[in-house]
C-alpha positions, 0 to 999 in steps of 0.5 A: 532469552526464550531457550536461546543463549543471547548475545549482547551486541552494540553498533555505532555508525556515522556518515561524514561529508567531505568539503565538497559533498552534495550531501552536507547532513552528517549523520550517527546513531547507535543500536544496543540490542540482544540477538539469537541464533533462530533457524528458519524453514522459510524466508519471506524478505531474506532473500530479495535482491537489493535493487540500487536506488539514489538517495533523496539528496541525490536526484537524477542529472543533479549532484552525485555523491560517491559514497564510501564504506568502512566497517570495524569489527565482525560481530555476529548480529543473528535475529534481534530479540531485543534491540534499541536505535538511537539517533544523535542530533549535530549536539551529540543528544538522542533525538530520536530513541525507538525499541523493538522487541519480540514479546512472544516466540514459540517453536510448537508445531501449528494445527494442520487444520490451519493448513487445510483447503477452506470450505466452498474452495473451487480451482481455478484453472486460469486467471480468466476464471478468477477474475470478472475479466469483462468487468475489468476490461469496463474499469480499465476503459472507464480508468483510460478515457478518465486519465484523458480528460485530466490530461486534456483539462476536462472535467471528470465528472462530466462524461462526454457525448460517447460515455452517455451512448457507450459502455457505460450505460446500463445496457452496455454493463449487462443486466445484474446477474439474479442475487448479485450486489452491484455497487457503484464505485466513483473517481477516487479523489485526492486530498494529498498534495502527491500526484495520483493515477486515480483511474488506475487507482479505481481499476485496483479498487474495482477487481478488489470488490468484485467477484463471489456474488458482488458486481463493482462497475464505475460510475460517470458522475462524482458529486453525490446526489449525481452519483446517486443517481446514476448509481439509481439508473445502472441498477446499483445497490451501493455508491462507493466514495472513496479518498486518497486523505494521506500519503506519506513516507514512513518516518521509520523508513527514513531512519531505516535509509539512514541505516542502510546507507551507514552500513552499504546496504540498501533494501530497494524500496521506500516505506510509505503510509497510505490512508483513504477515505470512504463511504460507502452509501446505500441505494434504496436508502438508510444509514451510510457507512463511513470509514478509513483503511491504511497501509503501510509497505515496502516498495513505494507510494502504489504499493501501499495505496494498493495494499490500503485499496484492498483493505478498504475493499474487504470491509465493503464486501463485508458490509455489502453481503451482510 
């Protein structure tokens, strides 16, 4: 397969619960696949360190099972080229059957013009100078006094008397700097049923936009025509709305779990699919832009958020310096 001599390798493995075990589903599952023996110049993931983690079943100062592993048999697994998982439900049927297979694999040597510094790079020395460190200090307030009021059952969208006079006029933002894009980013909502930091998730959004000609700065307000207004008054191009519309562990990640607990590995981090929202609405009038971003990464719900954060922030730069 693709120059190299496979080998045909099949694993079966089950979890069964004692009498007395927390954890009452048992589990099995077979993986039938072709696997290569592929060098590598570089690792990405191969190296991380498992980090040890409970399972679902399992939560803290509850019940806590001892786990015990035994494995039969040293074949050699190598890099999987083709490879198919079923799992089996209590009747011995598949009730879940997925493959992975590499299509394309290639060992040509890369165009050093890919490797090339890109045009109009500058270095930095610091990460003062990469980033709007006064406009993150401004998201980062904003982000502070925004979880407050949740905590004290305030409304968000309600600035208090200090908001009207403080750094959140435009006076105290600064005038927008001559041929800069200053966009208006709202609260981000939450239309999940999860518990969500949604000042730390605008400050995230917030020093994504910002940068290379293109101010992101808060806004007070969250309803729209309010927003608009506000977005108005601190001299805003575009009104950014943005929601958190899904959040969800990967249903691969739990098959995943399943594997890593059969075997006694474990990666350390869930796999979690996030989804937002937004539109992004200009000023001075026309046509608003509606869309969604999504990730789906390692390391928990942040990470993906984050990642789909980012995503969302690259269309809207995109969109705004057009």
């Amino acid at each position: 397969m693709f120059g190299y001599t496979a080998r045909h390798i099949i694993m079966k493995s089950r979890t069964e619960h004692s009498p007395d075990a927390c954890d009452k589903n048992d589990t099995a599952y077979e993986t039938d696949g072709w696997y290569i023996d592929l060098e590598f110049n570089f690792e990405c993931l191969m190296n991380q360190r498992p980090v040890s983690r409970q399972t679902p079943q399992q939560p803290a100062g509850g019940c806590q099972d001892t786990m015990r592993f035994r494995r039969v048999g040293t074949a050699k697994l190598g890099y999987p080229v083709l490879v198919t998982t079923r799992f089996y439900g209590t009747d011995g049927k598949v009730q879940t059957e997925m493959t992975q297979e590499v299509v394309s694999l290639s060992r040509a040597t890369l165009d050093a013009a890919l490797f090339d510094v890109p045009a109009g790079y500058t270095e930095t020395q610091n990460p003062q100078e990469l980033y709007d460190m006064a406009g993150m200090m401004q998201a980062m307030q904003r982000a502070n006094r925004d979880n407050s009021n949740d905590e004290s059952g305030a409304s968000s969208t309600q600035p208090n008397a200090n908001d009207r006079g403080g750094m959140n006029t435009p006076a105290a933002l600064g005038a927008k700097q001559p041929g800069a894009i200053r966009v208006g980013v709202v609260r981000v909502g939450n239309k999940t049923t999860q518990s969500l930091d949604a000042g730390n998730l605008r400050v995230t959004l917030i020093a994504a936009i910002s940068g290379g000609g293109v101010e992101a700065i808060p806004l007070d307000e969250t309803a729209p025509d309010a927003a608009q207004a506000e977005a108005k008054q601190k001299d805003c191009d575009y009104v950014l709305f943005t929601d958190v519309s899904g959040l969800k562990q990967s249903t691969a990640n739990k098959i995943g779990g399943l594997l890593g607990r059969a075997t006694g590995a474990t990666s350390g981090a869930d796999r979690f699919e996030a989804k937002l929202d937004y539109t992004l609405v200009p000023v001075a009038g026309g046509a608003p832009t509606q869309a969604a971003a999504s990730a789906k990464e390692d390391g928990g719900a942040d990470v993906s958020l984050n990642a789909a954060l980012r995503k969302e922030a690259q269309a809207v730069l995109a969109k705004v310096r057009k």
